[in-house]
Wavefront OBJ file of the C-alpha trace (Angstrom):
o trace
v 85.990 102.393 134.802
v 82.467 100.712 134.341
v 81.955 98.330 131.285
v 79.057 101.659 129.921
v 81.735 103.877 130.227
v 84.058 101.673 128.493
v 81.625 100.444 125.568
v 80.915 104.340 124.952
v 84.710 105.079 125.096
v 85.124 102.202 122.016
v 82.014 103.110 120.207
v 83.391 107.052 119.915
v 86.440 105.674 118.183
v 84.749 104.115 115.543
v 84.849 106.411 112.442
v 81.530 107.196 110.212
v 80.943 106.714 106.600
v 81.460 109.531 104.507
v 79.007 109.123 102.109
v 79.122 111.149 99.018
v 75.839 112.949 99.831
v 77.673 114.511 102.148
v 80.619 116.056 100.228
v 81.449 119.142 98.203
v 81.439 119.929 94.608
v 80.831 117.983 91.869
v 79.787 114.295 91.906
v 82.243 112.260 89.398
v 82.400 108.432 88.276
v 86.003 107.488 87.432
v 86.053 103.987 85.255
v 89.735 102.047 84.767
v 89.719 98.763 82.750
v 92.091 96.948 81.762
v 92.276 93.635 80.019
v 94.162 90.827 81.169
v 95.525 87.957 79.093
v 97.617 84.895 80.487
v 96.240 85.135 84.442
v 93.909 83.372 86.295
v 91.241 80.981 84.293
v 88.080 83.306 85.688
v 86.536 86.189 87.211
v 86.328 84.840 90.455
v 90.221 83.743 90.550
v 91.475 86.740 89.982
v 89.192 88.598 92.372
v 90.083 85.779 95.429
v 93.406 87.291 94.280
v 92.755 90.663 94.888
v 90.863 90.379 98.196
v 93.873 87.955 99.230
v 96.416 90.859 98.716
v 94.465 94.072 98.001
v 97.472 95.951 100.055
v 100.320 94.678 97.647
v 98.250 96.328 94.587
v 98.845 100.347 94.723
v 101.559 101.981 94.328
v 102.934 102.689 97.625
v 104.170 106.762 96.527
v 100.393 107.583 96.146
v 98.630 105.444 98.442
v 99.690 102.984 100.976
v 97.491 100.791 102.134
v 97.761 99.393 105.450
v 95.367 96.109 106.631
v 93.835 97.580 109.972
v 94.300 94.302 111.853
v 96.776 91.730 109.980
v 98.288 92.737 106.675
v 97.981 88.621 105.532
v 94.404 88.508 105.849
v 91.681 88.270 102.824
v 89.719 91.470 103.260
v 86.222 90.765 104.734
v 83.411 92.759 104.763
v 83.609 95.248 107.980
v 87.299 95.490 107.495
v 89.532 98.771 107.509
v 92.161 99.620 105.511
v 94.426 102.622 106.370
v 95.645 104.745 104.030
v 98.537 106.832 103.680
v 98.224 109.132 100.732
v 101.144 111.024 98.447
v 103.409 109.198 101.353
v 101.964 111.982 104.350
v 97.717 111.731 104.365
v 96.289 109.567 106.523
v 92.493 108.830 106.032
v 90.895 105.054 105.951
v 88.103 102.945 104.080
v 85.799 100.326 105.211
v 84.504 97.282 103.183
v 81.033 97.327 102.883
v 80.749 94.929 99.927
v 81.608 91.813 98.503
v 80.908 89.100 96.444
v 82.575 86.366 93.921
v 83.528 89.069 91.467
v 83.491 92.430 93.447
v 84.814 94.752 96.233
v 83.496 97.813 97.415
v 85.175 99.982 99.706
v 83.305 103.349 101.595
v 85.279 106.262 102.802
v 85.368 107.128 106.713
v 85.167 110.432 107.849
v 88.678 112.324 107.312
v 89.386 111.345 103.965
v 89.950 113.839 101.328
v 87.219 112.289 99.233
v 83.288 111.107 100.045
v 81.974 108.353 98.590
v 82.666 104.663 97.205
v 85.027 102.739 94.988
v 84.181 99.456 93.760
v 86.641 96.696 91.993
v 85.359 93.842 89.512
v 86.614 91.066 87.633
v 84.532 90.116 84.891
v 84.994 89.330 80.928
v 84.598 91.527 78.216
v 82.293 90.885 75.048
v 85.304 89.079 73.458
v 85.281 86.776 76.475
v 88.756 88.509 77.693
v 89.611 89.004 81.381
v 89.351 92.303 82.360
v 89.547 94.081 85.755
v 87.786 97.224 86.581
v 87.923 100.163 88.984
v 85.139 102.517 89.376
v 84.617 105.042 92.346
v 81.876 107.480 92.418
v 82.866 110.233 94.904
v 83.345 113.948 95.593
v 85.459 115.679 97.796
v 84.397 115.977 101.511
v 85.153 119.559 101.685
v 85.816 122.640 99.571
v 89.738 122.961 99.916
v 90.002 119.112 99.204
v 88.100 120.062 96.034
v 90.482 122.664 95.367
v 93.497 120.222 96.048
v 91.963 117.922 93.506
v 91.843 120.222 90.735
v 95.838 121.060 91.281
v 97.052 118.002 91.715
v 94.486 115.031 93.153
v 93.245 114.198 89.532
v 97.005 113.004 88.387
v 97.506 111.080 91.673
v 94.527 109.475 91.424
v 94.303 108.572 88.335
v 98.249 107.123 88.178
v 97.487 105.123 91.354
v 94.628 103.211 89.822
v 96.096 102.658 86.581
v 99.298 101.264 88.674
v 96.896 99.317 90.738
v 95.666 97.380 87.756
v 98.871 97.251 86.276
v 100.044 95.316 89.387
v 97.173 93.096 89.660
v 98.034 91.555 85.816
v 101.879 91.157 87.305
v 101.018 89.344 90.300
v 98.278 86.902 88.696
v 101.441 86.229 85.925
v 99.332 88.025 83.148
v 100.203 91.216 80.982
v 97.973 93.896 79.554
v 96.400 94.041 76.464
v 96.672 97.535 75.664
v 96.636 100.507 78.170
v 94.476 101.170 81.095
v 91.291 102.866 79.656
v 90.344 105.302 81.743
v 86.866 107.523 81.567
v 85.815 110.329 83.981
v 82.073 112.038 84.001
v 80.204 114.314 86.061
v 77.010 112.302 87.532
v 73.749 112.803 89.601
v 73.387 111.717 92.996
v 71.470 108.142 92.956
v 70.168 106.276 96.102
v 73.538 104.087 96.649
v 75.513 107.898 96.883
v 73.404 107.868 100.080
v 73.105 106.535 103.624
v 71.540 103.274 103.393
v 72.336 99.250 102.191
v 75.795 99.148 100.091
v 76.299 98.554 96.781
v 78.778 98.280 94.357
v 79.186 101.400 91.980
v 78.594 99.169 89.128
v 74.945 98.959 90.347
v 72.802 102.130 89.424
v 69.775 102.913 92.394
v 67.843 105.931 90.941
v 65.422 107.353 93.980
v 68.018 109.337 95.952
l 1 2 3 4 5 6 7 8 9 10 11 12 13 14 15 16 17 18 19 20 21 22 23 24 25 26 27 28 29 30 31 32 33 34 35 36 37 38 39 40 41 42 43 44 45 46 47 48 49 50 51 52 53 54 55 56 57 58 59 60 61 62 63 64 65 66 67 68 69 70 71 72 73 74 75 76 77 78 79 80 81 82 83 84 85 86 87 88 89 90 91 92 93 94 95 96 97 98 99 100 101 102 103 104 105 106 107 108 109 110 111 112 113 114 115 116 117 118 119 120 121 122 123 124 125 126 127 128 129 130 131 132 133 134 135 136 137 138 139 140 141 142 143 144 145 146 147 148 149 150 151 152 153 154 155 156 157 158 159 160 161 162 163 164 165 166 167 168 169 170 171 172 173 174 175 176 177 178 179 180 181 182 183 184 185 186 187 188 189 190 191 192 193 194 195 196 197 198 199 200 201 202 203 204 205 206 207
């Protein structure tokens, strides 16, 4: 086999971006917070934490994530996380941002949903820690839509609230109060498209 043949061979294997432009139905913006008290000192502590062991976080019985290369690795940015949803759905994500206080992963082709979901440790206006979740996404075809509707939107919505849940136990904090949780229909802005990542907490109008 000739080392063309071969680099073609690898490159077919690598799976595209599903970017929410691309899906089907409605656009939404899911938002979990939840605010942390007794953890890590800052922002930036408890989001080393996270990218440290992003894979111990969710709830295993909705999705199980799986480090593409070594589970003990801090997630960089180009990294692949597979996925096992509801325990029998297999679809992945690739991390296409990342900074001191945030983590943004995309969708790959296959996955029931199109689009990004972003994580951010931060401080609310009482100085507080909080951790956030917000994804902006639709579903990358018509009968995942459907699936969604029926029984995606309670999956979803208990693995994230478990996910934060889990990342106050494992940083030796608690809650303050439950997971608030927000969900709106939104219009398509330049990040929803191909082009340079961002996180969802960043608004590009111009798509």
């Amino acid at each position: 086999m000739s080392g063309a043949t071969l680099k073609s061979e690898v490159k077919s294997e690598i799976k595209r971006v599903a970017y929410a432009a691309s899906g089907s139905g409605p656009l939404f913006q899911r938002d979990y917070e939840g605010v942390i008290e007794g953890g890590p000192s800052s922002p930036e502590e408890l989001a080393k934490l996270v990218r440290d062991r992003f894979v111990d976080f969710a709830p295993p019985e909705t999705a199980a994530f799986q480090h593409a290369d070594e589970r003990g690795k801090p997630l960089e940015v180009g990294d692949e996380l597979k996925i096992r949803i509801g325990g029998f759905m297999p679809c992945e994500v690739r991390v296409v941002q990342m900074d001191d206080t945030t983590l943004t992963l995309r969708t790959l082709e296959g996955h029931p949903e199109a689009g990004r979901i972003s994580f951010r440790a931060g401080r609310d206006d009482q100085g507080r820690l909080t951790f956030q979740i917000r994804s902006r996404a639709r579903s990358s075809r018509l009968v995942h839509f459907l699936g969604f509707l029926f029984l995606g939107r309670a999956m979803q919505a208990r693995c994230w609230i478990r996910f934060i849940g889990r990342v106050s136990e494992i940083c030796s904090g608690r809650l303050v109060g439950p997971v608030r949780v927000r969900t709106q229909k939104v219009a398509e802005d330049a990040s929803d498209c191909e082009g340079k990542d961002f996180s969802t907490f960043e608004c590009h109008p111009g798509a």
